[in-house]
C-alpha positions in Angstrom: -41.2 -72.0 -117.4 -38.7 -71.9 -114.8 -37.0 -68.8 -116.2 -39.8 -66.3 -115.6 -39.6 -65.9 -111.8 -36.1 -65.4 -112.0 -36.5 -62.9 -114.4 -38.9 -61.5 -112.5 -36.8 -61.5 -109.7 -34.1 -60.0 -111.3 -36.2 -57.1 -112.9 -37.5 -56.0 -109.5 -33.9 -56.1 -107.8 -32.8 -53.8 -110.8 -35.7 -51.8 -110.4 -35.2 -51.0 -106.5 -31.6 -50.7 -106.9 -32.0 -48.0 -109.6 -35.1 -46.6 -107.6 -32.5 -46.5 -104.7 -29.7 -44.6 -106.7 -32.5 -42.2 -108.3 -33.6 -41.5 -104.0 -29.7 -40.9 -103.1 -29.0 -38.8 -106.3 -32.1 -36.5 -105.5 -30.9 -36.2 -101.6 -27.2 -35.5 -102.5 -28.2 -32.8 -105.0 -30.7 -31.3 -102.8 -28.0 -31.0 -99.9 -25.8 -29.9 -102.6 -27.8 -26.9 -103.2 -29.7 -26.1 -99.9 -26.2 -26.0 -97.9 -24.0 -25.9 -100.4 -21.7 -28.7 -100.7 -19.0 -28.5 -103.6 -18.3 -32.4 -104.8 -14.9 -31.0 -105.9 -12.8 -27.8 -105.7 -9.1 -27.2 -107.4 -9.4 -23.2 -107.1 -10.8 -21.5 -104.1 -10.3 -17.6 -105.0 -11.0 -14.5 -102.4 -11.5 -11.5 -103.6 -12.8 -7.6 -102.7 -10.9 -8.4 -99.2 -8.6 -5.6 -97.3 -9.7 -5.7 -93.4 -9.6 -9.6 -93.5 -6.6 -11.2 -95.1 -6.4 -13.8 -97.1 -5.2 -16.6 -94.4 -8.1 -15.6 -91.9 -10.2 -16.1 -94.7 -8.5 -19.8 -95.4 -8.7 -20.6 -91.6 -12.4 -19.8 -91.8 -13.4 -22.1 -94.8 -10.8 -24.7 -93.5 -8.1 -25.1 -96.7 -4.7 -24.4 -96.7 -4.3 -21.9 -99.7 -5.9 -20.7 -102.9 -4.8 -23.8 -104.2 -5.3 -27.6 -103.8 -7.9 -30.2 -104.2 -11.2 -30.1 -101.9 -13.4 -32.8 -102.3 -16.8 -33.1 -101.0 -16.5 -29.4 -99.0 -19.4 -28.7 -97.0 -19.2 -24.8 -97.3 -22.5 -23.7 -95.1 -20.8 -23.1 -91.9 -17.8 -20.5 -93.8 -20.3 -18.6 -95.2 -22.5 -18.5 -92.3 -18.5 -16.9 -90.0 -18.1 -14.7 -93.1 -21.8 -13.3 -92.9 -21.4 -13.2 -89.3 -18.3 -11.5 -89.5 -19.0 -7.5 -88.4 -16.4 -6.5 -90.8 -18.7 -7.8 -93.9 -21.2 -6.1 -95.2 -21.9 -8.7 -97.8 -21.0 -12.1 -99.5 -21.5 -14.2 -102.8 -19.9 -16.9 -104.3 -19.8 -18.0 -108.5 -18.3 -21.4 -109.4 -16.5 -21.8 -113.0 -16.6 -25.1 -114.4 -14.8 -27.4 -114.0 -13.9 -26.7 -110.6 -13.2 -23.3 -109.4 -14.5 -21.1 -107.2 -14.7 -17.7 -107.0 -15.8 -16.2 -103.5 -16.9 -12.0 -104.1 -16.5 -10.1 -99.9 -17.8 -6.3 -100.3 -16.7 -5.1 -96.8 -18.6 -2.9 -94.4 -16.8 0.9 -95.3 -16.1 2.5 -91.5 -18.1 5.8 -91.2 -15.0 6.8 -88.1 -12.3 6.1 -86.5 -11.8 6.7 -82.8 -8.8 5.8 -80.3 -9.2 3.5 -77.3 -7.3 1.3 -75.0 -6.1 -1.4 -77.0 -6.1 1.1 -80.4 -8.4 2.3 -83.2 -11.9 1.4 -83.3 -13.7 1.2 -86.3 -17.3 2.2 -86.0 -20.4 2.1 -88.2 -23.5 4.3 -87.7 -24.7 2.7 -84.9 -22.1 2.9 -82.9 -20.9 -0.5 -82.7 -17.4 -1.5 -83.2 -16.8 -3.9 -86.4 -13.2 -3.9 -85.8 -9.7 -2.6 -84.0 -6.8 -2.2 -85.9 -3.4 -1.2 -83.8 -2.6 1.8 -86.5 -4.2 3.5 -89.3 -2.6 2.5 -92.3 -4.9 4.5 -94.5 -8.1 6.7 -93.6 -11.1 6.2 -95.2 -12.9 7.8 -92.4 -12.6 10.6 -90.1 -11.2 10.2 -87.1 -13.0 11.2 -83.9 -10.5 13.0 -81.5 -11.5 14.5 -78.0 -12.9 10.9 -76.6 -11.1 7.7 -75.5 -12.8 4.3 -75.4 -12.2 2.1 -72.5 -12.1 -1.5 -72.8 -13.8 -2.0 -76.0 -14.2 -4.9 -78.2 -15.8 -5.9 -81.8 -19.4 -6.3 -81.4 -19.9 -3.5 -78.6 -21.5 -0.2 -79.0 -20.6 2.7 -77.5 -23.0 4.9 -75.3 -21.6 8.0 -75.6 -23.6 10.6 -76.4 -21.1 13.2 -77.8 -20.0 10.2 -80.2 -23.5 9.1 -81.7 -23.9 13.0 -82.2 -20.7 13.1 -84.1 -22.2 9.9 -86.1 -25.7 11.3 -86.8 -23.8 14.2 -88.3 -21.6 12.3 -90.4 -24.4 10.2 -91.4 -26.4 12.7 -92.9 -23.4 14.3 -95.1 -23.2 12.8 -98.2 -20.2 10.3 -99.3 -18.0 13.4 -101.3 -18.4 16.0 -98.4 -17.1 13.1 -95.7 -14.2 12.5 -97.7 -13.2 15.7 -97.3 -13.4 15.5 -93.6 -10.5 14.4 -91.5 -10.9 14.6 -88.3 -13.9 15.7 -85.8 -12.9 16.9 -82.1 -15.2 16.6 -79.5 -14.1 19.1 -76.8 -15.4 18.4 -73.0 -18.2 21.0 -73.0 -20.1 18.3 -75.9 -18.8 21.5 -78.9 -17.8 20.0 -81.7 -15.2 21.2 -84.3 -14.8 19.7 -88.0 -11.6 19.6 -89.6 -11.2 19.3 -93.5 -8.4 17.7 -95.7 -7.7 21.2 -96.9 -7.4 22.3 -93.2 -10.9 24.2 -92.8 -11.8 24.3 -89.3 -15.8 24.1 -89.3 -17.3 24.7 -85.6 -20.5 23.2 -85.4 -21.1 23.7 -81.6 -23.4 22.0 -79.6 -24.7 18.7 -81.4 -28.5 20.5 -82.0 -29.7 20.7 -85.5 -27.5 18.2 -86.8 -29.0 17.5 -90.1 -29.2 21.6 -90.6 -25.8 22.1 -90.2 -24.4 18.7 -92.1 -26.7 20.7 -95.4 -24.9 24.0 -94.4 -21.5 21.8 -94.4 -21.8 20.1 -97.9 -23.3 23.6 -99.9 -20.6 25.9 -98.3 -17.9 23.4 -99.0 -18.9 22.8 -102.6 -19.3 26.6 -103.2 -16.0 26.9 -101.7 -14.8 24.6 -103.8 -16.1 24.9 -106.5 -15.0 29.2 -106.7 -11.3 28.0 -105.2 -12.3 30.2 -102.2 -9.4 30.3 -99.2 -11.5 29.8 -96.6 -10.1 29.3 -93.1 -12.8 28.5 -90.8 -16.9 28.1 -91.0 -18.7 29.2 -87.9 -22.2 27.3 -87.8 -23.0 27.6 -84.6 -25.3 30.3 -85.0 -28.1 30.2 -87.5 -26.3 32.1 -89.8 -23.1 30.9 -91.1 -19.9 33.1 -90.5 -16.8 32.5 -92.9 -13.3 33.3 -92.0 -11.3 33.7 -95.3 -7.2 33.6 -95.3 -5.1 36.4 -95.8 
């Protein structure tokens, strides 16, 4: 008779211990997945990264190299600095059991290039600076010539009218005509002058009728292209387009 309190007794303090354990569970795996927090890492891999090395990106999430144990890595705040970061245009992340971690950048592509005080600014079609880099190892964008930025820093846009001109236009080309495109001079009477790869000088004038004359660029440059005519220059600052051909 004696027994059947204490088993009682027993069963509820199994019961709330388990209820307890059930409670925590539920609240670690919900924090797990709202935040996320990895219980353990051995393999924290970066790829699709060129701008931002490697090490910034291990300063950022707080590890020491691709390799080593993490345990318990609470890894809200890195991709909250990476998504912040102006130089990425997006982020995801894929873990391979047992523990590894793959972490996917796609970075923001610069539309141009242009010089200032401290060296070359890369801009997006806004205007704003996502980064400065002291030398262009390799183009991917045209380079604006004909305009110096001041004091300029990531996260700033520029005001310049000439310059968001220059972006509107390159903007409305498509991807294949701006790789063709090496370098865009802004001259101080607001004319502007397009310079291909193949060394094709393309005046476009005064930045009116942008979009009009970034359609005029792209079909004269593919017909040109396309019939392997040696073309020297393309006026378009009149309505009509004038071609130049070498001798």
């Amino acid at each position: 008779m004696e027994s059947s309190p204490r088993k009682r007794k027993r069963s509820r303090w199994f019961f709330e211990w388990m209820l307890f354990f059930l409670i925590a569970g539920l609240v670690f795996a919900w924090q797990c997945y709202s935040r996320p927090i990895y219980i353990y890492l051995q393999t924290v891999t970066v790829v699709g990264n060129q701008k931002i090395t490697t090490e910034e990106i291990h300063q950022m999430a707080g590890v020491a190299s691709d390799q080593g144990s993490l345990w318990f890595w609470d890894a809200k705040r890195f991709f909250a600095l990476l998504r912040d970061d102006l130089r990425v245009e997006e982020v995801s992340s894929s873990f391979e059991w047992p523990a590894s971690l793959a972490i996917q950048i796609k970075e923001r592509r610069s539309l141009a290039y242009l010089a200032s005080r401290h060296g070359f600014l890369d801009i997006d079609a806004t205007g704003t600076v996502t980064a400065i880099s002291r030398n262009l190892k390799s183009m991917e964008a045209p380079l604006i010539t004909g305009f110096k930025a001041g004091r300029v820093y990531p996260g700033m846009q520029l005001g310049d009218s000439g310059v968001h001109g220059v972006l509107e236009y390159l903007v409305s080309l498509n991807k294949e005509t701006r790789d063709k495109i090496s370098e865009v001079h802004i001259n101080p009477q607001q004319s502007v002058t397009v310079i291909t790869l193949d060394n094709i000088k393309i005046r476009l004038g005064p930045l009116e009728r942008v979009r009009e004359k970034a359609r005029l660029t792209q079909d004269i440059l593919q017909e040109v292209l396309a019939k392997g005519v040696p073309v020297e220059s393309i006026d378009l600052v009149h309505e009509k387009p004038v071609l130049r051909f070498r001798l």
